[in-house]
C-alpha positions as CSV (number, residue, x, y, z in Angstrom):
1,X,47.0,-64.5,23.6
2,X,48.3,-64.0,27.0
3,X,47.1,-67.9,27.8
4,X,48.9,-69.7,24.9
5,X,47.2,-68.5,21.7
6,X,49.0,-68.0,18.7
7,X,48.1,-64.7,16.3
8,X,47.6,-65.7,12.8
9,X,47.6,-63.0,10.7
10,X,45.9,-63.2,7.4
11,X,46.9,-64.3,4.7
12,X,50.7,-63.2,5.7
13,X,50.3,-66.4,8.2
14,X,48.5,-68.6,6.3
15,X,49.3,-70.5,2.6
16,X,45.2,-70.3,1.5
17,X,44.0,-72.3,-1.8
18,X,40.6,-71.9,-2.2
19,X,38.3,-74.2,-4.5
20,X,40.3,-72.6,-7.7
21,X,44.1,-72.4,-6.5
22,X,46.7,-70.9,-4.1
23,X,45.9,-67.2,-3.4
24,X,48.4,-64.8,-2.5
25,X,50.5,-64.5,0.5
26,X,50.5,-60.8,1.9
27,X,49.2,-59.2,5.3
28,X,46.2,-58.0,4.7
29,X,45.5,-56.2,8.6
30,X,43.3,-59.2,9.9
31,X,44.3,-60.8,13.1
32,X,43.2,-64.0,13.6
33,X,43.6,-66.2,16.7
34,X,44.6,-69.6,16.6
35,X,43.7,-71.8,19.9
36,X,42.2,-74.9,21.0
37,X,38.1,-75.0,21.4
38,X,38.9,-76.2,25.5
39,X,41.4,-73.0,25.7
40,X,38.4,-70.7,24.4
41,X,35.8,-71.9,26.2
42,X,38.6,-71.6,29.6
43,X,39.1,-68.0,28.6
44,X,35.8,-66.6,27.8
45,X,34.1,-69.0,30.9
46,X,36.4,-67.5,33.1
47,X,36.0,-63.8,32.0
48,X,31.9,-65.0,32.4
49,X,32.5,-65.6,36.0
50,X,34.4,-62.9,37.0
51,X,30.9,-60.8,36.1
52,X,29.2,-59.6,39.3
53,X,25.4,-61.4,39.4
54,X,26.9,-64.5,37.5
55,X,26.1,-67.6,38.7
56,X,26.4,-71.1,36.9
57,X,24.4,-74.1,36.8
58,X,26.5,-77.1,36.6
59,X,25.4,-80.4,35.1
60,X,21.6,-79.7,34.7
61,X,19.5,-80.1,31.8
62,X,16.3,-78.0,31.4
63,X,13.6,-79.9,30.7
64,X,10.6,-77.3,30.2
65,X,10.0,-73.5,28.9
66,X,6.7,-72.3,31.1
67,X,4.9,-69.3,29.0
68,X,2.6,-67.1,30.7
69,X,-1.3,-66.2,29.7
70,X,0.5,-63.4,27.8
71,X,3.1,-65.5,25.7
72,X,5.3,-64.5,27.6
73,X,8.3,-66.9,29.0
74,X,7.7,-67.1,33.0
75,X,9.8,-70.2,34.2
76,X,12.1,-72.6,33.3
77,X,12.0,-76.4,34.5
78,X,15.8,-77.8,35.4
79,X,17.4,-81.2,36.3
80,X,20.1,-81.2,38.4
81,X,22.8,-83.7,38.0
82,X,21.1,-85.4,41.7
83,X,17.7,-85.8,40.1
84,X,15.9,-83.3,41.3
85,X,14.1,-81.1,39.3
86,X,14.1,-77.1,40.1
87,X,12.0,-74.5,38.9
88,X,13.8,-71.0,37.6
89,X,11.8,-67.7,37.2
90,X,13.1,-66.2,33.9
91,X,12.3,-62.9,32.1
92,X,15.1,-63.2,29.4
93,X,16.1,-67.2,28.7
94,X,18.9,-67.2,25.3
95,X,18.8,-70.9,24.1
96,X,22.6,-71.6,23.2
97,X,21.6,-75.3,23.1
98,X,22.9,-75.8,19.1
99,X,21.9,-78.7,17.3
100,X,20.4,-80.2,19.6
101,X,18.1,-77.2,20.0
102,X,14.7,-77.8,20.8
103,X,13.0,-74.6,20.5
104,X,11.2,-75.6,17.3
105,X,9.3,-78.1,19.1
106,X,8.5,-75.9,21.8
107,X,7.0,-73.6,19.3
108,X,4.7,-75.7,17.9
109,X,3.7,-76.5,21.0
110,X,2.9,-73.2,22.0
111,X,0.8,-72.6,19.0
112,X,3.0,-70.5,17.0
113,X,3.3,-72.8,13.9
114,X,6.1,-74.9,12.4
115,X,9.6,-72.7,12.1
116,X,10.4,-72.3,8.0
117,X,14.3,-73.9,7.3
118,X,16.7,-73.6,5.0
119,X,18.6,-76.9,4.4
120,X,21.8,-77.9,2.9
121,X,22.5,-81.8,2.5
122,X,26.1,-81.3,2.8
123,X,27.5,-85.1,3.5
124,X,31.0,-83.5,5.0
125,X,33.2,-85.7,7.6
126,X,36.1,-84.1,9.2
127,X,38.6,-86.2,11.1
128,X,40.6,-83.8,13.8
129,X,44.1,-84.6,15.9
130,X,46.9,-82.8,17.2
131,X,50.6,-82.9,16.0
132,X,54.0,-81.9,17.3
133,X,56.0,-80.1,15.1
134,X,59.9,-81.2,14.6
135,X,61.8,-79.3,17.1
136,X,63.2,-75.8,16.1
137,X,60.2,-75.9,13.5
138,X,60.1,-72.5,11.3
139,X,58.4,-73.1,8.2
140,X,56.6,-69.5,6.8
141,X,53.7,-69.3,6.4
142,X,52.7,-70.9,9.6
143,X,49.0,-72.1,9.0
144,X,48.0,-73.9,5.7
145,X,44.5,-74.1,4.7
146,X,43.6,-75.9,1.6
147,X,40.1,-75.6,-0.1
148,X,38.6,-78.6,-1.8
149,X,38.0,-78.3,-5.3
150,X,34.9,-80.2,-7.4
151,X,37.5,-82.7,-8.9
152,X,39.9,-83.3,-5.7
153,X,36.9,-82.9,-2.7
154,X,38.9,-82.8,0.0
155,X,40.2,-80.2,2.2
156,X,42.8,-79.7,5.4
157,X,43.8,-77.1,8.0
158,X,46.7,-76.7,9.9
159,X,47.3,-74.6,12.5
160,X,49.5,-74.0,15.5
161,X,48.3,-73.3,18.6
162,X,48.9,-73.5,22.4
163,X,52.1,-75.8,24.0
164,X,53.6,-75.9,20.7
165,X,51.5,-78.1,19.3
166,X,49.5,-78.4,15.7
167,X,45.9,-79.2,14.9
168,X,45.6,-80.9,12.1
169,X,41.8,-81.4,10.3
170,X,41.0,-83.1,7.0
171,X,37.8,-83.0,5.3
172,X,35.9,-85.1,3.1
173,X,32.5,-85.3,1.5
174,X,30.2,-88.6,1.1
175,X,32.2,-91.5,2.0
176,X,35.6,-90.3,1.2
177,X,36.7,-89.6,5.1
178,X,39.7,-89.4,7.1
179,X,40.4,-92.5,8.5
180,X,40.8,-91.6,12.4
181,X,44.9,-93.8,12.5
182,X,48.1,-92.6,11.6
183,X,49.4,-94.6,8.7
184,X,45.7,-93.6,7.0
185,X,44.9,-90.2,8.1
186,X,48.7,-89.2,6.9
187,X,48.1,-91.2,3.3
188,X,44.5,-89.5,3.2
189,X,46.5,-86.2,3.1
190,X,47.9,-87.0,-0.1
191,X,45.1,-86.7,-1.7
192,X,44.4,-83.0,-1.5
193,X,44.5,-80.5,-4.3
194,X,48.0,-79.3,-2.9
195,X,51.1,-81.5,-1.3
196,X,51.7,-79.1,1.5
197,X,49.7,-80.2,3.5
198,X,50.8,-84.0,3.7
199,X,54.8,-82.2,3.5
200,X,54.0,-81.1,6.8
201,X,52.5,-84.3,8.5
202,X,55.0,-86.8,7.0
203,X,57.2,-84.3,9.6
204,X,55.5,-84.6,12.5
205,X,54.2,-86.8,15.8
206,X,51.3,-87.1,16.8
207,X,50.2,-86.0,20.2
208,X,46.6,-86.9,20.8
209,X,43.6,-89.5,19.8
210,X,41.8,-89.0,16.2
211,X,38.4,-87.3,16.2
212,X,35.8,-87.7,13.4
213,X,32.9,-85.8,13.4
214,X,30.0,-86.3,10.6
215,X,28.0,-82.8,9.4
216,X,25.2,-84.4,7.1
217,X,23.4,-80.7,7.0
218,X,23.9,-77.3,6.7
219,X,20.7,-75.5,8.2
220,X,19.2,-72.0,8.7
221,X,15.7,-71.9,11.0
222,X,14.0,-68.8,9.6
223,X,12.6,-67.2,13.0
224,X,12.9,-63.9,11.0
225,X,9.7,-65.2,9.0
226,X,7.5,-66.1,11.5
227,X,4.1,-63.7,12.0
228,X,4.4,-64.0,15.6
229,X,7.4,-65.3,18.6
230,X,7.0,-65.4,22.2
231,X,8.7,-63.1,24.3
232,X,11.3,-63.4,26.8
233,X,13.2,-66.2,24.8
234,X,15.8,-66.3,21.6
235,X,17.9,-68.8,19.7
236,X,21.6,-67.8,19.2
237,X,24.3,-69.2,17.6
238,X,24.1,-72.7,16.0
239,X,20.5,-72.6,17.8
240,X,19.7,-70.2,15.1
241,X,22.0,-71.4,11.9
242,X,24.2,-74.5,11.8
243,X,26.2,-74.0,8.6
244,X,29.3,-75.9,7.5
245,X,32.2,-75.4,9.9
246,X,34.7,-75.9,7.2
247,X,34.1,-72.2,6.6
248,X,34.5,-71.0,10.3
249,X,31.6,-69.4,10.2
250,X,29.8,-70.1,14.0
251,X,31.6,-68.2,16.2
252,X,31.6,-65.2,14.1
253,X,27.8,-65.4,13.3
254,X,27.4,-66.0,17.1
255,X,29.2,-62.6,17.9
256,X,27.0,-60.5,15.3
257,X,23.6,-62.3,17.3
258,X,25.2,-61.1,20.5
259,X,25.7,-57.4,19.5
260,X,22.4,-57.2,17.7
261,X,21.0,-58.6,21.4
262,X,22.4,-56.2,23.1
263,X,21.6,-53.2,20.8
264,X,18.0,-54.9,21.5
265,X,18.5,-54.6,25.1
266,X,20.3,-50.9,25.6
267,X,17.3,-49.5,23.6
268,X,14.9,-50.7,26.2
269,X,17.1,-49.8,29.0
270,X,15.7,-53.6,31.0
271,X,12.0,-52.4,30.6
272,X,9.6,-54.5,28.5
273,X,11.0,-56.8,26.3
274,X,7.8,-58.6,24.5
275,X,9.3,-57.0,21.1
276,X,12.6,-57.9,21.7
277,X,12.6,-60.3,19.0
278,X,11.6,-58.6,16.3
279,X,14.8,-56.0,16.7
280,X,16.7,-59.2,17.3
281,X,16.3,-60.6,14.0
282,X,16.1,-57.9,12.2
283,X,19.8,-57.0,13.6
284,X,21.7,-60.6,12.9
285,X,19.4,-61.5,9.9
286,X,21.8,-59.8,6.9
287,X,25.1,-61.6,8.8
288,X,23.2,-65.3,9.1
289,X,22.4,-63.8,5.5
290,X,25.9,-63.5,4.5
291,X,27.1,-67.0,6.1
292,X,24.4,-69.0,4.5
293,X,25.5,-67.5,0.9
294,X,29.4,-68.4,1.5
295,X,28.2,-72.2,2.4
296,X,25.4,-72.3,-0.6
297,X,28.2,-71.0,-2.9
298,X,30.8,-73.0,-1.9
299,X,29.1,-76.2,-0.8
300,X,26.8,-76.8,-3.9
301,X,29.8,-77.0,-6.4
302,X,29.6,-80.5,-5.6
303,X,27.9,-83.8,-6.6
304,X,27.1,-84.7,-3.2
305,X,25.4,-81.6,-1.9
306,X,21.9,-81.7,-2.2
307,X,19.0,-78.5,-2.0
308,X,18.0,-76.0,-3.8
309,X,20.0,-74.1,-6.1
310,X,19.5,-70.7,-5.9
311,X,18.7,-69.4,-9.9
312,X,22.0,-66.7,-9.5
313,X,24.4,-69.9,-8.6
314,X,26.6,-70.0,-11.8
315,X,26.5,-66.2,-11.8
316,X,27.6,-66.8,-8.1
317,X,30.8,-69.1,-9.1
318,X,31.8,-66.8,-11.8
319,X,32.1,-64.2,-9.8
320,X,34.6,-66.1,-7.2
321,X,36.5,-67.5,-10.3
322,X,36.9,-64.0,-11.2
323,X,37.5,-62.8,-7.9
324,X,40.6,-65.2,-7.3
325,X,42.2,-64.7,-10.7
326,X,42.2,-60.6,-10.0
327,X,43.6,-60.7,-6.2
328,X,47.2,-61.3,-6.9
329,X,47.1,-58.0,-9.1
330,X,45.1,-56.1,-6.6
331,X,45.8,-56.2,-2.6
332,X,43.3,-54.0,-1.7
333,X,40.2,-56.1,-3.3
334,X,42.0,-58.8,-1.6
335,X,41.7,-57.1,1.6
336,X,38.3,-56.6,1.4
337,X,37.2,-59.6,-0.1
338,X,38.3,-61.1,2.8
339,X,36.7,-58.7,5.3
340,X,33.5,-60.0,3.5
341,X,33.8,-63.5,4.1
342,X,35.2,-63.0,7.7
343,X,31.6,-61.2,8.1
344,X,33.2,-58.1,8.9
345,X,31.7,-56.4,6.2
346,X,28.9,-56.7,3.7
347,X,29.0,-57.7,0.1
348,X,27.9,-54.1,-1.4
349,X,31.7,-53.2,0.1
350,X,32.8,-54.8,-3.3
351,X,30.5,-53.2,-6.1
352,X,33.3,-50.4,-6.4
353,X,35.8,-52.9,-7.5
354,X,34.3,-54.1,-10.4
355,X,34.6,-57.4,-10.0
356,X,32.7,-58.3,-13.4
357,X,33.5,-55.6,-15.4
């Protein structure tokens, strides 16, 4: 906050219409920051460097994981941005590599067996830019975020954040996309299930180049499963589950991996950590759990989504039907509903409500 953010507080902050209409607009105690992804990464590398033992390793790629005779991780092979190659001894390596992980691979290699996924074909394209508001700009709420629906698939997010500017993201699923100009990314916003959206464009300038960015899958690798894992290494974040960002799932899932790894590591107090993983997993698994249901819910209401169907989905949509049609009469189920998908709390928090009768 101090470096520009803006605090978003939910849903007071932000007109929300989720796949089955507008929801209500009432505080419901959950801050939520709004920034850029460059003025994150700024923050949280700088508070990384400030650490005492820190050091980074500037435009290097690592090439290699070296186990030892105990399958255990001993060294790590890394290219420099000069083309040499340097060798790391490692007793704890945390691959944050994302999509582009290649820790399945390295598995196999090792001999521990192919890595079980779950897979969503989710076909979703989201084109991003960033707006200026008209000057003296006040319009309540501030953010708008607009769910698509199984008739009208398209969805948008607006936001303010740092030097008074907007970022503006549309989705779309199969080829229906965004186009990354102007004159077509403002007339695209027409199209969504609510005009509030495209109000707010047809107001503004824009203040930076378009970005599209194609998310064919949605996919979970099931290390949890697996009868045996090497030590001294672990996926986190999108490493571990890459699920549709039209949720805003990542960076909380990556926070709940983090804690469980450090409740790993306080209970061994730095000694052995061969069994670290199982403790890992078994601490993030219910959270990657949680994020993996929003997306199956949400993203197989439509045509263009393919994978399997879990047998409870109809039950699943029922309930969130339900759900929305009971949360203008009852703020508190509201509340927690919320908490729920903002993996703050579990499911079970809303059996007391009686959701289904």
């Amino acid at each position: 906050l101090a470096a520009g953010a803006v605090q978003i507080r939910r849903n007071k902050d932000v007109w929300f219409h989720d796949p089955f209409g507008p929801t209500p607009i009432r505080d419901l105690e959950i801050d939520s920051p709004s920034m850029s992804r460059p003025l994150l990464e700024h923050v949280t590398r700088a508070r990384v460097a400030a650490l005492p033992g820190v050091e980074f390793l500037d435009q290097c790629r690592v090439r290699s994981v070296t186990l030892d005779e105990s399958q255990k991780v001993k060294s790590l092979l890394v290219a420099t941005a000069d083309g040499t190659q340097r060798s790391l001894q490692a007793e704890l390596v945390i691959d944050c590599t994302g999509r582009a992980t290649r820790l399945p691979g390295w598995l196999k290699d090792w001999g521990f067996g192919a890595v079980e996924r779950q897979q969503l074909q989710i076909a979703m394209t989201y084109t991003s830019a960033l707006f200026r508001p008209p000057a003296g700009w006040d319009w309540t709420p501030a953010a708008c975020l607009i769910g698509p629906q199984p008739s009208i698939p398209r969805g948008g997010y607006v936001t303010p954040i740092e030097g008074g500017l907007w970022i503006v993201t549309l989705y779309g699923r199969g080829q229906d996309i965004a186009p990354a100009n102007l004159q077509g990314f403002v007339e695209w916003s027409r199209g969504l299930p609510h005009p509030v959206i495209h109000e707010r464009l047809a107001q503004t300038k824009l203040a930076s180049d378009f970005h599209t960015y194609g998310l064919p899958t949605g996919r979970w690798f099931r290390y949890d499963l697996m009868d045996h894992f090497p030590g001294g290494i672990l996926p986190l974040g999108e490493a571990i589950c890459a699920y549709n960002p039209m949720y805003g799932q990542g960076i909380g899932l990556a926070c709940a991996q983090a804690l469980a790894l450090q409740d790993g590591l306080r209970a061994r107090s730095g000694q052995d950590l061969n069994d670290l993983a199982s403790d890992y997993f078994a601490g993030c698994t219910a959270r990657n759990q949680l994020g993996w249901s929003i997306m199956e819910t949400a993203d197989l209401m439509f045509a263009t989504t393919e994978g399997e169907r879990p047998a409870d989905i109809e039950a699943r949509w029922q309930f969130a039907r339900t759900l929305h049609d009971l949360l203008p009469d009852n703020p508190e189920l509201h509340r927690q509903s919320l908490r729920v998908t903002h993996l703050l709390d579990p499911p079970s928090t809303l059996e007391r409500f009686k959701v289904m009768g």
